[in-house]
C-alpha angles and dihedrals in degrees: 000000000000091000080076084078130068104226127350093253087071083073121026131148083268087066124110111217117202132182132258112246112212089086139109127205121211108176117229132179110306094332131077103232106208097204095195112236088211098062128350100278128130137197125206116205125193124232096276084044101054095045092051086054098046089049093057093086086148089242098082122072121225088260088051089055110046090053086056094054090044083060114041114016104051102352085228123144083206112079112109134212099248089051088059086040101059089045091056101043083048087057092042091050086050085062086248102117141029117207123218138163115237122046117276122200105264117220121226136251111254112188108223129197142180145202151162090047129138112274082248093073122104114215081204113042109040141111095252094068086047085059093053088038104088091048113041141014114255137229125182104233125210100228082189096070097011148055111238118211086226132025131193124202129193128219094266079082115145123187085241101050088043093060091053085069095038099130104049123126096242128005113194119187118214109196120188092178115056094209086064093051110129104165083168097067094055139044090244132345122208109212131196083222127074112276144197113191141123089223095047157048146186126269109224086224130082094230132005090231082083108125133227107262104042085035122129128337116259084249098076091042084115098053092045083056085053104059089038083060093054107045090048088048085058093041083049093047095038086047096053094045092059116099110279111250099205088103115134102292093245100057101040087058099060087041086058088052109044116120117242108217103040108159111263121230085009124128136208122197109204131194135180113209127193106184096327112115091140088054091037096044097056091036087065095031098055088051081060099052105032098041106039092144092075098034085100091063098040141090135179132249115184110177105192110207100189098038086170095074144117082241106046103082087056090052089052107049090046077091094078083061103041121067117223086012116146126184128212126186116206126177108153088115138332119257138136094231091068084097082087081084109067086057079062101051105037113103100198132087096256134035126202116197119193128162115258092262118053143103122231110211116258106277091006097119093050086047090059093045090058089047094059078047101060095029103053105164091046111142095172135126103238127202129163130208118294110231126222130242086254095065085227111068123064148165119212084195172343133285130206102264136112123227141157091359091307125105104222129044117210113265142189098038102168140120115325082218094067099057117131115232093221124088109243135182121281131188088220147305142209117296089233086107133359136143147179134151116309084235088054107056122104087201129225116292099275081224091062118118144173128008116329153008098093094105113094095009095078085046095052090040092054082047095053095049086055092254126120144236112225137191111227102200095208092041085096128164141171114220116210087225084168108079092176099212088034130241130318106207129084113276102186127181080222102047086053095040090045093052089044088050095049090041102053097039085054089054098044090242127159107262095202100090092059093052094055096043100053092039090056090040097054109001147288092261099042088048099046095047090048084064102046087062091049101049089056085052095045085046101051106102089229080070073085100074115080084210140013118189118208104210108203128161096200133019093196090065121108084231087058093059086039094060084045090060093040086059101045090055090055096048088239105114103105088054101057117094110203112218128171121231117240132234135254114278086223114042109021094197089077149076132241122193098158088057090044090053089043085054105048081046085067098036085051093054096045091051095049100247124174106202123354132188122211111196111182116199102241083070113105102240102197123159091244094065096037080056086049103049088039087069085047091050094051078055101049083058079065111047139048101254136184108181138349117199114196118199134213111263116272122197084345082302112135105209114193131171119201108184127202133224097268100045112114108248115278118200117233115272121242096238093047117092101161106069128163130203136193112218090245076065106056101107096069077089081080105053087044082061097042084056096049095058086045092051 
């Protein structure tokens, strides 16, 4: 194919390729599918194909390139410059390419959709995408799963159907038929009809089903331009007056989250239970009896942590008897920190969380209702005092100390009588019951596990985002601290060690007190080989993920010990969450791993994740691949990522895909059953789902 050019210096390591424009990209499978704007041929490219493509923005040099690709595509020092080379003269063969020698100005890719056309028009073939053509790289967007930066629709146009696109970028209308023209409804319309109208203009063209190649005569090319002009000058203004993203990460990520139409003045009390249906049973039940004037404005959350147990049926089946009561099994690890979930899953204004065995003061929980009431801006994380057993005795806090493996010691015990009625500033108090608005909370570490360090963390975390704890005085609660045959869930040194340690390294909190007081608690050499376990684990680059699913069908399977293996010799077993794949809804025989990715996807958005690694176990986990996908994870720190597939070997060959932010989604693979995924890609849940009904 060099024989195409004239001499090798026409194309040399120093060329910038670009891409061609009149085409457009309609993403399929695994595979990028160029339908040509000129005649109705199409190129499909595979996946090393279509990143070459999309990296030819025409600003980047072959080099430039190939370092790129060395990098990110397969993370090998080994691709050479011809390989690249031959890729690139094949794609400009295929008429996709043009090569040049200085840089030129890339355009961008803009996602169109339409909707409310005759069954008659072709998305792909029609004048309206001729018009975008010149400026802009196109991508056929699914309106059905995404959200297009401009949408056309046509004159068959109802209120109803034009609210189901409300948020788009840009909505165009296209009328055919002058008694359906509407130019209030859009930001601009295009008509087939003289027209005279600051929002529109006349196609040159007596429909918009014309198709690219006997399109428009040379002669109305300017005003084609025109209107082109126009239409990219109001996605640019429509663009720049939307909210800027480049919040904190975090924040923007809840924001992100949060659900819409969360039910205002509402309350959800939420409990997580291990083994504990007697404690759980009279701690709802009282709320029943003893607050019957907000019953009205609560619901139930129970999250069962260990969903396996004697106890939990009866847990379960307490919902025949309690009105707005939902239960929610969860046995991807133990913690007492999975009480951040029910902050995830509650759908009202404002989430109570108490232990399964307390006891909430006679007219409290109205009281606090009519404190968010009052106090409707209010972002902080709200407690009131912890009563005695002897109903007479209280501490409306912690203070700073550590003591018996624990950081806080109980304070204020004093009188009941001598109380204050005003909310005042604490440093931080027991997790038995505290509250604030959903869209207020900053949520427990993901890499938490086991029982403590949670006191004292959410405080200085509300602290550092400028918000407050406060003591509510009649907020007031007894705690059954007494268990009588003791508890039932794991309490480890380590556990406890390992969340102090995360908690404080997220902070940016001082970890030496934490050193002197376990080494004094349990010993210079059992602390010190508990950190050493801990430091192998904070250093693993799969530390990076907030959270890493583990997908298995059977736990009795050899496989299912192997991958265990597989995790405690990376010093990641504490951070896998087992979780079994479904079956199929309609045939409950099988399996379905597309629909379980689809789901912890879910799961993932609505907890706030930031990244996220799904790892099936019909994957081969060697150590060569988890070398292999450590390097890609050190990259993934560096770029702005979206996804990162990772395929079973072939011929000895590893073969891994890490995606950036502006490549166009590409669905997982068949033969690919390690997958990562950044949280600004979440939504391809939806396409894979999209695929799967097709399928």
């Amino acid at each position: 194919m060099s024989s195409s050019y004239e001499n090798a210096q026409q194309f040399s390591s120093k060329s910038f390729p670009r891409r061609i424009g009149k085409y457009l990209a309609v993403p399929s499978a695994a595979h990028l599918v160029l339908y040509s704007i000129e005649d109705s041929t199409r190129v499909v490219l595979n996946q090393s194909s279509a990143m070459l493509w999309q990296l030819a923005s025409g600003n980047s040099s072959v080099e430039e390139m190939k370092m790129q690709l060395a990098e990110i595509f397969t993370l090998s020092e080994n691709i050479e410059f011809d390989e690249i080379k031959d890729g690139l003269l094949d794609l400009k063969a295929k008429n996709l390419l043009e090569i040049e020698q200085q840089p030129i100005p890339s355009k961008a890719f803009v996602k169109v959709g339409f909707t409310n056309f005759a069954t008659t028009f072709n998305p792909k073939h029609n004048c309206l995408l001729q018009i975008l053509s010149e400026q802009a790289f196109l991508i056929l967007a699914n309106i059905d799963i995404e959200e297009p930066d401009i949408l056309f629709y046509g004159d068959l146009l109802t209120n109803t159907q034009e609210q189901n696109h409300e948020a788009s970028n840009l909505k165009v209308g296209c009328f055919l038929k002058k008694t359906n023209f509407t130019p209030e409804l859009f930001h601009y319309s295009l008509t087939s009809f003289p027209i005279e109208h600051p929002k529109a203009s006349m196609l040159p063209s007596d429909n918009y089903l014309t198709t690219w190649n006997d399109y428009l005569p040379k002669k109305q090319s300017e005003l084609i331009k025109q209107i082109a002009d126009k239409i990219f000058d109001l996605l640019k203004a429509s663009q720049d007056s939307q909210p800027s993203q480049q919040t904190e990460a975090p924040a923007s990520v809840k924001e992100l989250l949060q659900e819409p139409d969360l039910i205002e003045g509402h309350l959800t009390i939420g409990m997580a239970v291990y083994d504990d249906f007697d404690g759980l049973y009279f701690t709802v039940q009282a709320i029943r009896f003893y607050h019957p004037e907000v019953l009205d404005r609560i619901k139930f959350i129970i999250l069962d942590n260990n969903p396996t147990s004697k106890a939990s049926e009866a847990i379960k089946k307490l919902n025949y008897w309690v009105k707005n009561y939902r239960y929610i099994p969860f046995a991807e690890f133990n913690s007492t920190t999975v009480k951040d979930i029910i902050f995830r899953e509650a759908d009202t204004e404002y989430v109570l969380c108490v232990d399964s065995h307390i006891l909430i003061d006679a007219g409290a929980i109205k009281k606090l209702l009519d404190y968010w009431d009052a106090n409707p801006e209010s972002m902080d994380l709200l407690q009131g005092p912890l009563v005695y057993d002897d109903l007479n005795t209280y501490s409306t806090s912690f203070y700073g100390k550590w003591r018996g493996g624990m950081f806080g010691i109980w304070d204020n015990s004093m009188s009941i009588d001598d109380l204050d009625t005003a909310p005042f500033e604490i440093q931080m108090h027991g997790s038995g019951l505290f509250a604030c608005r959903k869209k207020a909370w900053l949520g427990f570490n993901p890499r938490f596990r086991g029982f403590g360090g949670e006191e004292g963390y959410i405080h200085e975390k509300f602290r550092q985002a400028g918000r407050k704890t406060l003591c509510l005085p009649f907020l007031k609660w007894v705690h059954r601290f007494n268990q009588g045959g003791g508890v039932s869930y794991p309490n480890l040194w380590l556990d406890r060690i390992r969340n102090y340690y995360i908690g404080h390294k997220e902070l940016g909190l001082d970890t030496s007190p934490i050193e002197l007081h376990f080494s004094e608690l349990i010993g210079t050499e059992a602390f010190n080989s508990i950190k050493l376990e801990l430091e192998a684990e904070f250093n693993n680059p799969l530390f990076y993920f907030d959270a890493i699913y583990f997908i298995y069908s059977d736990k009795t399977n050899v496989d299912y010990e192997v991958f265990q293996k597989m995790f405690e010799d990376l010093h990641i077993q504490r951070l896998i969450r087992h979780f079994k794949v479904l079956h199929n809804e309609y045939d409950p025989s099988k399996v379905d791993y597309k629909h379980t990715r689809i789901h912890l996807l879910e799961k993932a958005q609505k907890y706030g994740f930031q990244q996220v690694l799904l790892i099936e176990d019909r994957a081969v986990l060697t150590s060569e691949i988890i070398t292999h996908f450590v390097k890609i994870v050190e990259l993934m720190k560096q770029i702005d990522w979206c996804r990162c597939y990772v395929s079973n070997p072939k011929n000895d060959q590893i073969e891994a895909t890490l995606f950036d932010v502006d490549t166009p989604f590409t669905p997982l693979p068949d033969d690919v059953f390690i997958a990562a995924y950044h949280h600004s890609d979440f939504s391809s849940m939806q396409i894979e789902m999209l695929e799967n009904v097709h399928a």
